[in-house]
Each structure stands twice: as structure tokens, then as C-alpha cells.
C-alpha positions in Angstrom: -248.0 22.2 114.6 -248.7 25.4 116.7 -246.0 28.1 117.2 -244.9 27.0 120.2 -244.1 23.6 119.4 -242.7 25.2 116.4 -240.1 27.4 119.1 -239.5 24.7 121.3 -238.3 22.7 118.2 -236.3 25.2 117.3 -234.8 25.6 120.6 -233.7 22.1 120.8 -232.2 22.0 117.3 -230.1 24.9 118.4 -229.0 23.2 121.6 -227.8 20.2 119.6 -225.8 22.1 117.3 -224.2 23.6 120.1 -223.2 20.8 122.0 -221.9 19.4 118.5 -219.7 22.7 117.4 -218.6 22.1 121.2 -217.4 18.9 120.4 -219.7 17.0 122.3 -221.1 14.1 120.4 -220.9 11.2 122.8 -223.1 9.1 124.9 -222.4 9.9 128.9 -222.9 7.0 131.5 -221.6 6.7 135.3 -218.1 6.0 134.9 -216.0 7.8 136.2 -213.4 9.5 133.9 -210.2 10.5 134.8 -210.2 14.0 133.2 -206.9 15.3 134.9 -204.8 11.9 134.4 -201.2 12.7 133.6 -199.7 12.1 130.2 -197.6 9.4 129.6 -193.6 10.7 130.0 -193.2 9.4 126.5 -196.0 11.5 124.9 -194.8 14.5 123.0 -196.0 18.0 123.9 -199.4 18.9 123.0 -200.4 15.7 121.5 -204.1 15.2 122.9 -204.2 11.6 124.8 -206.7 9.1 124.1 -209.4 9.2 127.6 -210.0 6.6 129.7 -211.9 4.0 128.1 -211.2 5.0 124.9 -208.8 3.1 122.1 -206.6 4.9 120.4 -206.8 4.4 116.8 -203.5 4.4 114.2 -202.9 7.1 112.4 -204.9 7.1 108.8 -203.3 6.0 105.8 -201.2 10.0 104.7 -201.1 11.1 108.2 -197.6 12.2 109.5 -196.3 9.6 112.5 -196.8 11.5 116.0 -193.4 11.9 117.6 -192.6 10.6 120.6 -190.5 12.1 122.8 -187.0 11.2 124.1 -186.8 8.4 126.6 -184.7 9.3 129.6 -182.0 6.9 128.3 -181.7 7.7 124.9 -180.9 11.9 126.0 -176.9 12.9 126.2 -175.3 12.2 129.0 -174.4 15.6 130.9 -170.9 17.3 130.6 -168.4 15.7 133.1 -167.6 18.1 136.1 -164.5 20.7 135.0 -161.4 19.1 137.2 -160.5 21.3 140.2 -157.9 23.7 139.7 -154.9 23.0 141.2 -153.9 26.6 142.9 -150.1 24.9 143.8 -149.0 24.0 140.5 -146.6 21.2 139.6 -144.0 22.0 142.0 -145.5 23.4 145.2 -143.7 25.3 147.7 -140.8 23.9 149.8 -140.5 25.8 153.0 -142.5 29.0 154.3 -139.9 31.4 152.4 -141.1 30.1 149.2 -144.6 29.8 150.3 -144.6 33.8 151.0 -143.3 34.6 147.8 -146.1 32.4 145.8 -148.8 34.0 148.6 -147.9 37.4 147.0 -147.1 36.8 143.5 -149.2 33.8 141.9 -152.3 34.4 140.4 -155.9 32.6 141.4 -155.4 32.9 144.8 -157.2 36.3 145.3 -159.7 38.1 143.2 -159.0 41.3 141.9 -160.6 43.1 145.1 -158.3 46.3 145.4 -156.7 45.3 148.5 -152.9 44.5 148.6 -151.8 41.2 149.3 -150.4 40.6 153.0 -148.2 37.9 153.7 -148.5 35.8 157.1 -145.9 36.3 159.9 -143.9 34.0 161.8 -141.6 30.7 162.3 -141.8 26.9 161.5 -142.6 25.1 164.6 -144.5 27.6 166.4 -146.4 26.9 169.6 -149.4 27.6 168.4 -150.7 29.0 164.6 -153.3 31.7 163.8 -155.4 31.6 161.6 -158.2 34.3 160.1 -160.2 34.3 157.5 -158.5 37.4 155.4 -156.6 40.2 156.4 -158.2 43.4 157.8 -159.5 46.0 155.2 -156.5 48.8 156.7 -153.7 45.9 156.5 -150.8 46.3 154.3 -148.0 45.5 155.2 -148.1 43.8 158.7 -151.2 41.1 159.2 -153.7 42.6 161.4 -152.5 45.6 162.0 -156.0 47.3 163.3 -158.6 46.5 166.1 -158.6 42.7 165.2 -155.1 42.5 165.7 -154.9 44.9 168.8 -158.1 41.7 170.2 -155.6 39.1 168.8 -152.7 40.3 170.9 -154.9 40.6 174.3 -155.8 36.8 173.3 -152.3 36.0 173.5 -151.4 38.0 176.3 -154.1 35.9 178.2 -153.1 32.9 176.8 -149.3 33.8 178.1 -148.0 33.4 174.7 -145.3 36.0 172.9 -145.7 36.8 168.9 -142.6 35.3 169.0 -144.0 31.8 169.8 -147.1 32.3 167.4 -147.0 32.0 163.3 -150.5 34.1 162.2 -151.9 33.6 158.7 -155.3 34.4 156.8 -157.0 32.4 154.5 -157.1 34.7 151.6 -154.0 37.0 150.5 -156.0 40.2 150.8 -158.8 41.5 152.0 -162.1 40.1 150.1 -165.7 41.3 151.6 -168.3 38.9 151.4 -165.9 36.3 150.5 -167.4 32.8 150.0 -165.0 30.1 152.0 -167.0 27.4 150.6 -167.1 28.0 147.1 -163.7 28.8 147.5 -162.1 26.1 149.4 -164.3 23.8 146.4 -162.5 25.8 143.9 -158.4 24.9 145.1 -157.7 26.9 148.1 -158.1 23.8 150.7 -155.4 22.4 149.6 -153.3 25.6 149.5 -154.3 25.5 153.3 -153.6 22.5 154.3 -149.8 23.2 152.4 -149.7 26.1 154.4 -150.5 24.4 157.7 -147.7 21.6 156.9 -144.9 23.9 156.1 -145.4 26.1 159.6 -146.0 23.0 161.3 -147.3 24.2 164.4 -147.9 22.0 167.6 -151.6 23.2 167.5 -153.6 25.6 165.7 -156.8 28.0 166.3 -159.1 29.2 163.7 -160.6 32.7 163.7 -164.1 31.3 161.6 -166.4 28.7 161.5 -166.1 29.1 157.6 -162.5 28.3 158.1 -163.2 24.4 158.3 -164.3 24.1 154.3 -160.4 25.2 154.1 -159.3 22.8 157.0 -161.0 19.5 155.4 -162.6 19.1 159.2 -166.5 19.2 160.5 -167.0 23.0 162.2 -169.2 21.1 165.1 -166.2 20.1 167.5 -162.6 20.2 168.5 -161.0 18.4 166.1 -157.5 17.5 164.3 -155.7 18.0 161.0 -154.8 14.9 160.1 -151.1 15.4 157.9 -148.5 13.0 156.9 -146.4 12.0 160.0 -148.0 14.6 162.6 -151.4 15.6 163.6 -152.5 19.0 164.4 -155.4 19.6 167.2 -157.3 22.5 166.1 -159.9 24.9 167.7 -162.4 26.3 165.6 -163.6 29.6 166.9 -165.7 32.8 166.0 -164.1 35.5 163.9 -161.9 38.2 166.0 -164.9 40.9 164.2 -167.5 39.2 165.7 -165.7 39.1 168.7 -165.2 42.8 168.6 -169.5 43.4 168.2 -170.4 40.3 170.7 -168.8 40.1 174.1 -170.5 36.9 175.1 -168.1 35.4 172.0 -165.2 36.2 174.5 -166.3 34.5 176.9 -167.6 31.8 174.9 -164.6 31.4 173.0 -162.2 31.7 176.4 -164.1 29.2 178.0 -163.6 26.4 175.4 -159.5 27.4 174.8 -159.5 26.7 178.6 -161.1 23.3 178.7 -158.9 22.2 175.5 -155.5 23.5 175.7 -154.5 21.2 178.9 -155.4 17.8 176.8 -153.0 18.8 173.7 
């Protein structure tokens, strides 16, 4: 044999045991082999799966079982849903008197945001109800006392309606940046709303807040009503007074819908 046969041998033996320390000791043909096919659910994690076309052989006599992994039905149920709290208690309110005192002294209603609680303002059986979001940051004592109320009382003015004939509340007890409505109306405070709206009992009500319907149980797409036991109460969902404030075409906007719903209620 002359050297270079002797090299090209030796070249060829190498590229075998290559291919075998690779792993590659099978015959190839034109099938086509699904190399990226999913593992079955039920195969456990790193457990290398059989290829196409290929059996998959038991286990050898001393070799540990492979695991499988849990079907969907055999894994524990989830945790059922924590009941919603109920913010009223066992013995709710019985008139607005009552309801003031629980706004300002029971706890869960507000977080702990600094602000002093501020009750709402008013009679039963209003002409029309008020209601905001939460009170302004400067409020204290008197619900909207600052530029929203000073916007509030033009409204009315405009509307040719005396504080007298108006019962004005806010959603929250105090003043609560970035406050979440949803979340919180999910967590209780819908129903301390809709207690609230049935002990003033107002002939109609508008709603400083498109967040405000989470609280009011209604869609914030349309005019709409509160439905309570006995009595309905039309309601107008509107922008916040703030926004107001910033946006004038939200006046007009605003002004523009109480006029074409306040004659059918």
C-alpha cells in the first residue's frame, strides 16, 4: 500500500469515529423526520423522545421506571376565590345620619392616604344627587371646597338648581390619588354605593367620572338607570369636574348631553 492510500485510510477511519463519538451510527434514507415534533404533554422534563419511525423500547431489566408527568386532571384543583368583603357589615345603615357616621369612622373604606375623611352634604329626596369620585386634595371639612367645587356650583347655577335642592357625595371618604375604582368597587365599595344612593334617594343623579359606573353596577357607554327596590334612579355619567377644569370642550360636551336628558326624566 503506498503512503497515500495509507493517509486516505487513515483519514476515513478518523471520520468514522467521529460521526460515532457524535452519536451518529444510523443508516439515512429520504424520509422525512420530524426533528422539532412537540413532546407528548404527558412526557416528563428532559426525558429524550423516541423519533419518528422509531419504537421505543421498555426499560431494561434494573432500570428506574421513567416518570410521567401529571395529567391535567389528576393536579389540585385551585384555591376557591376569597369571598368579597362585605364593607356594610351585619347591620347596615338606616338613614343618611347613620350613614355619615359609618362614612367617617369605619374602617376598609379608605386607605390610609393622609387625607381626612369628608363626609357628603345634603337632604333625602333631593332633586338631583352629586356624585365625584373623591374629595378634593384641600377638602376638610366641607365637600369640595376648592376649584372643583367653585365649577360644581356654576353647574348648578346653570342648571337653576340651589345647594339646597342638591345632596353631593364622593365615592371614597378622602382624598386617594391614583385611586383604582375598579379594583375597588370589586373589593365591597359598590355596594356601599348603591346603599348610599338608596338612603338619599334622589329623583335623579349625575356622576362626576366614567370610573364611577364600576361603583354604580351600570355600563359607562350611555344614559342609563339605577335600578333599586321600589324606585329607579336615571343617571348621567359624565367627565370628572378636574378634567373639566383642563378641557373646555368637556363643558360643552357635558352641557350638551344634561340638556338633551334632563326634559325626559
Amino acid at each position: 500500500m503506498s503512503r497515500l492510500d495509507l493517509t486516505l485510510a487513515r483519514e476515513f477511519e478518523a471520520a468514522l469515529a467521529w460521526w460515532q463519538a457524535a452519536g451518529v451510527d444510523c443508516d439515512f434514507n429520504d424520509d422525512a423526520t420530524a426533528w422539532l415534533a412537540e413532546a407528548p404533554l404527558d412526557a416528563p422534563m428532559g426525558q429524550p423522545q423516541p423519533r419518528s419511525g422509531q419504537a421505543q423500547t421498555a426499560p431494561r431489566p434494573g432500570e428506574p421506571q421513567p416518570r410521567r408527568a401529571a395529567t391535567p386532571s389528576a393536579l389540585q384543583a385551585e384555591p376557591a376565590a376569597a369571598p368579597r368583603p362585605n364593607l356594610l357589615g351585619d347591620s347596615p345603615p338606616a338613614d343618611l345620619a347613620a350613614f355619615r357616621r359609618f362614612w367617617m369612622e369605619a374602617p376598609g373604606l379608605a386607605p390610609a392616604t393622609g387625607f381626612p375623611r369628608v363626609p357628603p352634604r345634603g337632604d333625602a329626596g333631593a332633586a338631583l344627587m352629586v356624585l365625584v369620585p373623591q374629595p378634593e386634595a384641600e377638602d376638610a371639612e366641607r365637600l369640595l371646597s376648592g376649584p372643583q367645587g367653585r365649577l360644581l356650583g356654576a353647574i348648578l347655577a346653570a342648571m337653576g338648581l340651589g345647594e339646597g335642592e342638591v345632596y353631593i357625595a364622593a365615592a371614597l371618604p378622602c382624598h386617594t390619588p391614583m385611586a383604582d375604582l375598579a379594583a375597588l368597587a370589586a373589593g365591597g365599595l359598590d355596594a356601599v354605593t348603591a346603599h348610599h344612593v338608596s338612603l338619599a334617594r334622589p329623583q335623579r343623579l349625575v356622576a362626576f367620572g366614567t370610573g364611577l359606573a364600576s361603583l354604580l353596577g351600570t355600563p359607562d357607554d350611555a344614559l342609563r338607570e339605577i335600578n333599586q327596590s321600589m324606585r329607579n334612579t336615571p343617571v348621567l355619567v359624565g367627565e370628572t369636574l378636574d378634567a373639566m377644569m383642563h378641557m373646555a370642550p368637556l363643558k360643552a360636551r357635558f352641557w350638551r348631553r344634561w340638556m338633551e336628558w334632563s326634559p325626559t326624566v
